[in-house]
KELUM-320937 format. One record per atom (N, C-alpha, C): residue number from 1; residue in three letters; x, y, z. Coordinates in nm, 3 decimals, padded with zeros to 5 digits. Example, Ala and Ser with C-alpha at 12.3 -4.5 7.8 and 13.67 -1.06 7.14 Angstrom:
2
atom seq = 1 type = ALA px = 01.319 py = -00.569 pz = 00.780 .
atom seq = 1 type = ALA px = 01.230 py = -00.450 pz = 00.780 .
atom seq = 1 type = ALA px = 01.320 py = -00.330 pz = 00.780 .
atom seq = 2 type = SER px = 01.285 py = -00.225 pz = 00.708 .
atom seq = 2 type = SER px = 01.367 py = -00.106 pz = 00.714 .
atom seq = 2 type = SER px = 01.290 py = 00.003 pz = 00.787 .
//
This chain:
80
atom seq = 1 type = UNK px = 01.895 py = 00.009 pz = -00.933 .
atom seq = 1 type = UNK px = 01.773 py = 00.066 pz = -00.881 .
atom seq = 1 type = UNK px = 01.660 py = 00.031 pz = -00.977 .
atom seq = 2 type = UNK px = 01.560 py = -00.018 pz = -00.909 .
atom seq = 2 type = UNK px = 01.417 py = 00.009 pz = -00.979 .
atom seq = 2 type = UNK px = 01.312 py = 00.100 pz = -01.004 .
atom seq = 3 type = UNK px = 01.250 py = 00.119 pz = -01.118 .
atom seq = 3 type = UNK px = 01.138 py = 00.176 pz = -01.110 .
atom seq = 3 type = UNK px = 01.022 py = 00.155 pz = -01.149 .
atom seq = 4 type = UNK px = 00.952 py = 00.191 pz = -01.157 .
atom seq = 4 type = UNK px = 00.829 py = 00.168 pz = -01.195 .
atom seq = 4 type = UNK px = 00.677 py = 00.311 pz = -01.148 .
atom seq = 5 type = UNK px = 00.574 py = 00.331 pz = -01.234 .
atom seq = 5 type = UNK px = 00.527 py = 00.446 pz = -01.324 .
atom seq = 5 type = UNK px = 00.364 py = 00.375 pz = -01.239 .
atom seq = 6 type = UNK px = 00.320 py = 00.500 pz = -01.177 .
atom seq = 6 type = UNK px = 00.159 py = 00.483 pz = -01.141 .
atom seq = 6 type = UNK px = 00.096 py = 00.502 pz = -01.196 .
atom seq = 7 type = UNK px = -00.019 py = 00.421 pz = -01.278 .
atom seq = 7 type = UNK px = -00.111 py = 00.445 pz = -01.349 .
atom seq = 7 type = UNK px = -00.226 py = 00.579 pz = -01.305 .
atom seq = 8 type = UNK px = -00.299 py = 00.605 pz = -01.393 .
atom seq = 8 type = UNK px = -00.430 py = 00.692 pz = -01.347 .
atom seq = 8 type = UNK px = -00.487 py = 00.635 pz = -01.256 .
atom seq = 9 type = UNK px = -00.469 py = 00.477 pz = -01.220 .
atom seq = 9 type = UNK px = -00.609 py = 00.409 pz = -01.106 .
atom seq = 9 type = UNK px = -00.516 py = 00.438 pz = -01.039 .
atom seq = 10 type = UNK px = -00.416 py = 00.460 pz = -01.014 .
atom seq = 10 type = UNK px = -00.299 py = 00.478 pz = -00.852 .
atom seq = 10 type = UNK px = -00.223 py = 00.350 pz = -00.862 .
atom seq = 11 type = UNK px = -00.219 py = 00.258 pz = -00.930 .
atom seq = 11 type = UNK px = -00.168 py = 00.133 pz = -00.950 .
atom seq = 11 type = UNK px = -00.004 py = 00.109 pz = -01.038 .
atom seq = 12 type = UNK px = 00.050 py = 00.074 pz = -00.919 .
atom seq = 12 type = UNK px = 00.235 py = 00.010 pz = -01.026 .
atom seq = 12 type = UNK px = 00.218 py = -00.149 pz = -01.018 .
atom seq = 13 type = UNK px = 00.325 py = -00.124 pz = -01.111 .
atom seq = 13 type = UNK px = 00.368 py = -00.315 pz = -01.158 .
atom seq = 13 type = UNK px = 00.526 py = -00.301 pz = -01.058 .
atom seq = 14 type = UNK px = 00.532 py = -00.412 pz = -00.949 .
atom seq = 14 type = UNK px = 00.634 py = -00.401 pz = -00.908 .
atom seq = 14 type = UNK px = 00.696 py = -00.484 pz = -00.976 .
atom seq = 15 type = UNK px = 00.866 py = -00.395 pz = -00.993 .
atom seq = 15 type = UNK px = 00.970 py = -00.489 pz = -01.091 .
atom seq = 15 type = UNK px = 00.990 py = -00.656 pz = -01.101 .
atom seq = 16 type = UNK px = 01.035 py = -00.690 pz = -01.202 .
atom seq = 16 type = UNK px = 01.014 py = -00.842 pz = -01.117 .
atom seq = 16 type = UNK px = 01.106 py = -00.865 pz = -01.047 .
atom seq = 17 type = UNK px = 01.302 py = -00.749 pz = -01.075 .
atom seq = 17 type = UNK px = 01.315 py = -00.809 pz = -00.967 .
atom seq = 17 type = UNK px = 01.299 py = -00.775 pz = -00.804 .
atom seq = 18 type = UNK px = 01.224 py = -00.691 pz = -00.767 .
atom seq = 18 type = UNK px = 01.206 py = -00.646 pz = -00.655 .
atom seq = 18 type = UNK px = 01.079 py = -00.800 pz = -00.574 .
atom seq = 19 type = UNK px = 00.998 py = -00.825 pz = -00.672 .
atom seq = 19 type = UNK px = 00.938 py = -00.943 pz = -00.647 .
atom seq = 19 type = UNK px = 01.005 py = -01.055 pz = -00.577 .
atom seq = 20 type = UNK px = 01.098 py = -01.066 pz = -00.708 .
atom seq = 20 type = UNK px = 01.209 py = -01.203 pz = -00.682 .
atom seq = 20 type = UNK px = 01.299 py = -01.189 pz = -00.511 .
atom seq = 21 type = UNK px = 01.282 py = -01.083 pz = -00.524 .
atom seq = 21 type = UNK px = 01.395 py = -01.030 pz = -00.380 .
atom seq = 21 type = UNK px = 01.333 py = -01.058 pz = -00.262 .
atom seq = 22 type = UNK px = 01.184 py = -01.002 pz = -00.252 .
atom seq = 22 type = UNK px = 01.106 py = -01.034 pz = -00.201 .
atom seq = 22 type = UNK px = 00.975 py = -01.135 pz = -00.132 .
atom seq = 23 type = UNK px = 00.998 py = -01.245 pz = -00.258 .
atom seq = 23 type = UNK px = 00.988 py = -01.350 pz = -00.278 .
atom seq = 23 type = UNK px = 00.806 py = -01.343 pz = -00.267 .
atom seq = 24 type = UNK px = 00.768 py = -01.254 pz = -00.322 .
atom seq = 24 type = UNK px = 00.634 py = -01.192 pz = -00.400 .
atom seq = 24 type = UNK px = 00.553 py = -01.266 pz = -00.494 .
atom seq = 25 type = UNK px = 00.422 py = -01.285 pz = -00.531 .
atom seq = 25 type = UNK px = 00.372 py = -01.357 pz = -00.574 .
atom seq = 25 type = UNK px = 00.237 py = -01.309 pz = -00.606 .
atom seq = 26 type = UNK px = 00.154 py = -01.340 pz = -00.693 .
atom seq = 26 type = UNK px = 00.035 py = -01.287 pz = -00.729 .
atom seq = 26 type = UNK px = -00.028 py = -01.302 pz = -00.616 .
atom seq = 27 type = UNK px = -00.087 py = -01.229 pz = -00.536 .
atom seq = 27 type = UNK px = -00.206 py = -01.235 pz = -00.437 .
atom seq = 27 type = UNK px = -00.177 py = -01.220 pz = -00.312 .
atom seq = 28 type = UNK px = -00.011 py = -01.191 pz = -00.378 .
atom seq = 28 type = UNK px = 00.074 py = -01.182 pz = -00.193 .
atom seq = 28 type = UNK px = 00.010 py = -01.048 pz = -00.192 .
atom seq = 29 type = UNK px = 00.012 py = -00.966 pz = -00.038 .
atom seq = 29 type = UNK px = -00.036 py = -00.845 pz = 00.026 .
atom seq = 29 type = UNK px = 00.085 py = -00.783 pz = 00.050 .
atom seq = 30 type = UNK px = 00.110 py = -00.670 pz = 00.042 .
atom seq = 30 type = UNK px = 00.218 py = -00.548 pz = 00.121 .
atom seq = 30 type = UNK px = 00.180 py = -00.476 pz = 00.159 .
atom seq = 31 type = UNK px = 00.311 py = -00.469 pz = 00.254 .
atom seq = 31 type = UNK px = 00.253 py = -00.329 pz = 00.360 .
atom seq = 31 type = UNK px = 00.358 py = -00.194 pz = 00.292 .
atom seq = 32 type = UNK px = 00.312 py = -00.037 pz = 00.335 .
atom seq = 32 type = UNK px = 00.368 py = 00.046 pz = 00.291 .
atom seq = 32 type = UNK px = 00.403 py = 00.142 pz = 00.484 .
atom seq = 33 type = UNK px = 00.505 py = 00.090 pz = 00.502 .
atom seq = 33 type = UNK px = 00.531 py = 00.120 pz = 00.629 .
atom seq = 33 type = UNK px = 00.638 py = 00.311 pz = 00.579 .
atom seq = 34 type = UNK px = 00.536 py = 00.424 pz = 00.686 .
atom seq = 34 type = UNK px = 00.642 py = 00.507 pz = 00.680 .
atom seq = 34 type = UNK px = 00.726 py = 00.547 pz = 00.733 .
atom seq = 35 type = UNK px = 00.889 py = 00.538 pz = 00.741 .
atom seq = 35 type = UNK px = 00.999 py = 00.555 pz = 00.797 .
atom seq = 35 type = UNK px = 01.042 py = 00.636 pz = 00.833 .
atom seq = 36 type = UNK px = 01.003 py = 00.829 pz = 00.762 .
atom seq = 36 type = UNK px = 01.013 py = 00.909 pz = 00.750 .
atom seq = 36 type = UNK px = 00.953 py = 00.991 pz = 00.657 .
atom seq = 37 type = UNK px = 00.927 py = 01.133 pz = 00.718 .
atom seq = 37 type = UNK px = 00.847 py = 01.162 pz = 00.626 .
atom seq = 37 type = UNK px = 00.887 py = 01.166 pz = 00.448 .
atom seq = 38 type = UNK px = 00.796 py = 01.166 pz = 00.357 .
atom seq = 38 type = UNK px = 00.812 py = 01.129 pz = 00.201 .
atom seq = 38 type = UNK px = 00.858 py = 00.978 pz = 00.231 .
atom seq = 39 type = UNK px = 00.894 py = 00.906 pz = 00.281 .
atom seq = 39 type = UNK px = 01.010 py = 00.789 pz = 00.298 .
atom seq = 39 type = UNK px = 00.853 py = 00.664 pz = 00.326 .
atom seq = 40 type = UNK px = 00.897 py = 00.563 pz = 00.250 .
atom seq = 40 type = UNK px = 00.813 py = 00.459 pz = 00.297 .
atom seq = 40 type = UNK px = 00.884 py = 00.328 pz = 00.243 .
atom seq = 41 type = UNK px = 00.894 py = 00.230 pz = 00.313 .
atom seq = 41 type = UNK px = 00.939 py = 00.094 pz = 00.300 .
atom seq = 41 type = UNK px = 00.797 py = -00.019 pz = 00.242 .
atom seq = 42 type = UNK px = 00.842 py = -00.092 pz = 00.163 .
atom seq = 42 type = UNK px = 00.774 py = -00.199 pz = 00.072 .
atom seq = 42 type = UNK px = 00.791 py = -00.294 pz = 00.159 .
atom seq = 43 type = UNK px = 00.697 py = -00.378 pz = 00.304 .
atom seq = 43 type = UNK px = 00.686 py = -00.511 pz = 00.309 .
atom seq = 43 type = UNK px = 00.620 py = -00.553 pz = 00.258 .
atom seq = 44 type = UNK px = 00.678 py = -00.760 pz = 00.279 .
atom seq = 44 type = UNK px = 00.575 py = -00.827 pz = 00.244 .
atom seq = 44 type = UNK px = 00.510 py = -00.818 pz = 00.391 .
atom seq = 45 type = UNK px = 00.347 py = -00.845 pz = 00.371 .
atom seq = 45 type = UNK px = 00.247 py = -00.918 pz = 00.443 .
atom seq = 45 type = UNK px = 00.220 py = -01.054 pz = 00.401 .
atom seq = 46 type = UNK px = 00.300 py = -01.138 pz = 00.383 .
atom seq = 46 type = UNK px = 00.258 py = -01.265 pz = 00.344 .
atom seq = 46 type = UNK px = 00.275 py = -01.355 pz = 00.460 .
atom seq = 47 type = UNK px = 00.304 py = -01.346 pz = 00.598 .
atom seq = 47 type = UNK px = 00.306 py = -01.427 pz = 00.658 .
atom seq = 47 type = UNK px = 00.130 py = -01.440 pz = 00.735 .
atom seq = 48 type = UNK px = 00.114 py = -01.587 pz = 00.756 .
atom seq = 48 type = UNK px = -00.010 py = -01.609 pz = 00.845 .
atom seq = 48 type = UNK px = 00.046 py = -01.565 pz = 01.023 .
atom seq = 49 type = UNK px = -00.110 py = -01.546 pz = 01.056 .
atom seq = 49 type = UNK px = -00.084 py = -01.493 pz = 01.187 .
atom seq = 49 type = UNK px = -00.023 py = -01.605 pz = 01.302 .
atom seq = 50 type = UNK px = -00.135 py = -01.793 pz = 01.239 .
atom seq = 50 type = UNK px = -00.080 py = -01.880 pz = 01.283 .
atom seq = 50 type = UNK px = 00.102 py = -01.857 pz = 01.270 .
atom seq = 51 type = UNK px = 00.166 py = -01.828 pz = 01.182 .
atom seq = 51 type = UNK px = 00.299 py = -01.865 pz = 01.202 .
atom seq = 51 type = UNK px = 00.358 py = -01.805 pz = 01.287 .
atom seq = 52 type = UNK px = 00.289 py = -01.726 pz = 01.357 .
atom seq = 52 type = UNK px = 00.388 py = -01.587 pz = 01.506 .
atom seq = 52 type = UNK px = 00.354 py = -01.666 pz = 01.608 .
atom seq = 53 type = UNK px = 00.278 py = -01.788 pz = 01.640 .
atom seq = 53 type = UNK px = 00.296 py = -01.855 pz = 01.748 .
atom seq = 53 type = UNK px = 00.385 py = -01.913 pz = 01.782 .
atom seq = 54 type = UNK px = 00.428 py = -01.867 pz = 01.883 .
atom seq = 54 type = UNK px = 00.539 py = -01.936 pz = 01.977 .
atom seq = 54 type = UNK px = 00.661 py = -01.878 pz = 01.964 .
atom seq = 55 type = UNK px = 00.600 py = -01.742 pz = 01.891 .
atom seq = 55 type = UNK px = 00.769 py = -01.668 pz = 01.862 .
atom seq = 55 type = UNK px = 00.830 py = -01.634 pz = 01.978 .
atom seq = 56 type = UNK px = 00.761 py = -01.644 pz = 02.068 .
atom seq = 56 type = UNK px = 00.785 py = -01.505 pz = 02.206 .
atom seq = 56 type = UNK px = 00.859 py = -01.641 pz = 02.336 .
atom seq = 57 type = UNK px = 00.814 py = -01.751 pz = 02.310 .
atom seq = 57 type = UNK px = 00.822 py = -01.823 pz = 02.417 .
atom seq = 57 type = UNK px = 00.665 py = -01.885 pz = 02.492 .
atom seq = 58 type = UNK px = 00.697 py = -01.923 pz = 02.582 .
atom seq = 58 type = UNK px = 00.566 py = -01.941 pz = 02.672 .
atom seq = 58 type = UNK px = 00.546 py = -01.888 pz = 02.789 .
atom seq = 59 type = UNK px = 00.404 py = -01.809 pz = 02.775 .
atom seq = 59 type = UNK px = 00.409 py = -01.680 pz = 02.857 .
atom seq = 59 type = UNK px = 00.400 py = -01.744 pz = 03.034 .
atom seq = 60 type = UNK px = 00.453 py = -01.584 pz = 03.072 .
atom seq = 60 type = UNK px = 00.557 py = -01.628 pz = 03.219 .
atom seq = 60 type = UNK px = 00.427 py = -01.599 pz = 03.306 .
atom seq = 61 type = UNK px = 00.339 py = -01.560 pz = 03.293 .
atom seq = 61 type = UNK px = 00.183 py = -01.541 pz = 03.390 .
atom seq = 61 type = UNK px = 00.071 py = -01.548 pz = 03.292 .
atom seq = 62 type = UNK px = -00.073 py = -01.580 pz = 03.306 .
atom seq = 62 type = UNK px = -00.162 py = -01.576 pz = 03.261 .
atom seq = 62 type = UNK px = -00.246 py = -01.447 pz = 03.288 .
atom seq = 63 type = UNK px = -00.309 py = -01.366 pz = 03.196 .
atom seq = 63 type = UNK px = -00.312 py = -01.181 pz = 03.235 .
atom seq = 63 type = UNK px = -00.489 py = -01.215 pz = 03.142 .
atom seq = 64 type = UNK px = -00.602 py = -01.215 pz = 03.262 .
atom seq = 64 type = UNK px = -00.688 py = -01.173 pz = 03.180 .
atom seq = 64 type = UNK px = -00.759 py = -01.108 pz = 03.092 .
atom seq = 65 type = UNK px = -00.836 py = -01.057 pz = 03.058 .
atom seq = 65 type = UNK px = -00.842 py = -00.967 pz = 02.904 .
atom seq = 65 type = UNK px = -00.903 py = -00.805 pz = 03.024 .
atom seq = 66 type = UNK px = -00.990 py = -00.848 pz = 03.091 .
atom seq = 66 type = UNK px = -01.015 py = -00.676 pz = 03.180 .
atom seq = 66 type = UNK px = -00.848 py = -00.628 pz = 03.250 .
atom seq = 67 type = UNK px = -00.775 py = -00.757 pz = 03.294 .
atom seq = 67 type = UNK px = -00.612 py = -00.660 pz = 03.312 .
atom seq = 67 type = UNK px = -00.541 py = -00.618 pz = 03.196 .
atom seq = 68 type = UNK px = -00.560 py = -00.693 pz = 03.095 .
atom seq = 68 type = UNK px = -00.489 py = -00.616 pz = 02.959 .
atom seq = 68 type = UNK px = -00.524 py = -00.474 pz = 02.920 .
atom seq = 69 type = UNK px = -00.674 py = -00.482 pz = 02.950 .
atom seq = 69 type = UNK px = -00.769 py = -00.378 pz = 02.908 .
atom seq = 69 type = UNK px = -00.692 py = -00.293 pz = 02.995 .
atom seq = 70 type = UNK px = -00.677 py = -00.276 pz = 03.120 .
atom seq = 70 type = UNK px = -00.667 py = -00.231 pz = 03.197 .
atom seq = 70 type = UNK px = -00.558 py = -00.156 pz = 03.203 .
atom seq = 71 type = UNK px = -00.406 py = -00.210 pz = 03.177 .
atom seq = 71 type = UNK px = -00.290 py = -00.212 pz = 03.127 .
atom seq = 71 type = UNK px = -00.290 py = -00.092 pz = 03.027 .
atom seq = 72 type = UNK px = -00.357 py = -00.178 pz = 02.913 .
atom seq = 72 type = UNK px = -00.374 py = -00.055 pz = 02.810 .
atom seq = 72 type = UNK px = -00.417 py = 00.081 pz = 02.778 .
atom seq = 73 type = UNK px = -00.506 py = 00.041 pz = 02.884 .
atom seq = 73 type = UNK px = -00.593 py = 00.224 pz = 02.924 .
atom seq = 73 type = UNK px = -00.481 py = 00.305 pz = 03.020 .
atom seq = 74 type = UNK px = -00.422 py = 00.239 pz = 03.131 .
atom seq = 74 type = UNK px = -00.285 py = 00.285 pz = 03.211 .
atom seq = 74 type = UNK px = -00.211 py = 00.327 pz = 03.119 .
atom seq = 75 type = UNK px = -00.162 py = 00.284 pz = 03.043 .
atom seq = 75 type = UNK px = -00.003 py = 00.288 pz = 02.970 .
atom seq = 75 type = UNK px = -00.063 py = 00.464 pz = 02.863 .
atom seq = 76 type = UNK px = -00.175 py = 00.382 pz = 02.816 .
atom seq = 76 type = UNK px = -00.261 py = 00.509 pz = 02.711 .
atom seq = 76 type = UNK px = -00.265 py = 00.632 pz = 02.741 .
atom seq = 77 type = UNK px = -00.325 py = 00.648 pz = 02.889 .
atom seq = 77 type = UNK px = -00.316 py = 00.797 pz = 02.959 .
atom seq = 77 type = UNK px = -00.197 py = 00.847 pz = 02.969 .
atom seq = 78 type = UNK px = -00.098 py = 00.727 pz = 03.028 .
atom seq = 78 type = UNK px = 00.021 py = 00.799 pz = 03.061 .
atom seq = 78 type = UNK px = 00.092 py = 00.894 pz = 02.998 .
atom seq = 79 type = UNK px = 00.091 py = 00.827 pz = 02.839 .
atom seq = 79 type = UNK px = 00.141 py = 00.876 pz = 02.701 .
atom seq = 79 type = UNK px = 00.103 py = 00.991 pz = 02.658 .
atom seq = 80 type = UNK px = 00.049 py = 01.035 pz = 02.716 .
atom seq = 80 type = UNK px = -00.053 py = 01.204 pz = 02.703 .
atom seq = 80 type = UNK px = -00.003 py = 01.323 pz = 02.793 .
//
């Protein structure tokens, strides 16, 4: 297990090897995703947004942006 100690500015040094694991780098970004409450997971954010293209496939209809809108305001209310 690692640790590591928050300064007065709110600031840690992450271990190096949690870095190494992570494959972390000066200027890389993370996310602090919470899992549960007190509970939070360390990603990286180092991927570009270019690289999520084409993860999904190629889309099966073309959906203009007032039906998305549209979609989204539907789905939004529902959830209430």
């Amino acid at each position: 297990m690692s640790t590591a100690t928050l300064t007065s500015k709110g600031q840690i040094t992450i271990p190096a090897s949690v870095r190494e694991a992570l494959d972390l780098s000066a200027g890389d970004r993370v996310e602090f995703v919470e899992v549960a409450p007190r509970r939070y997971e360390l990603i990286p954010a180092t991927r570009s947004v270019t690289e999520l293209k084409g993860m999904f496939g190629k889309a099966r209809k073309r959906v203009s942006i007032d039906e998305m809108n549209a979609a989204i305001a539907a789905r939004g209310s529902a959830a209430r």
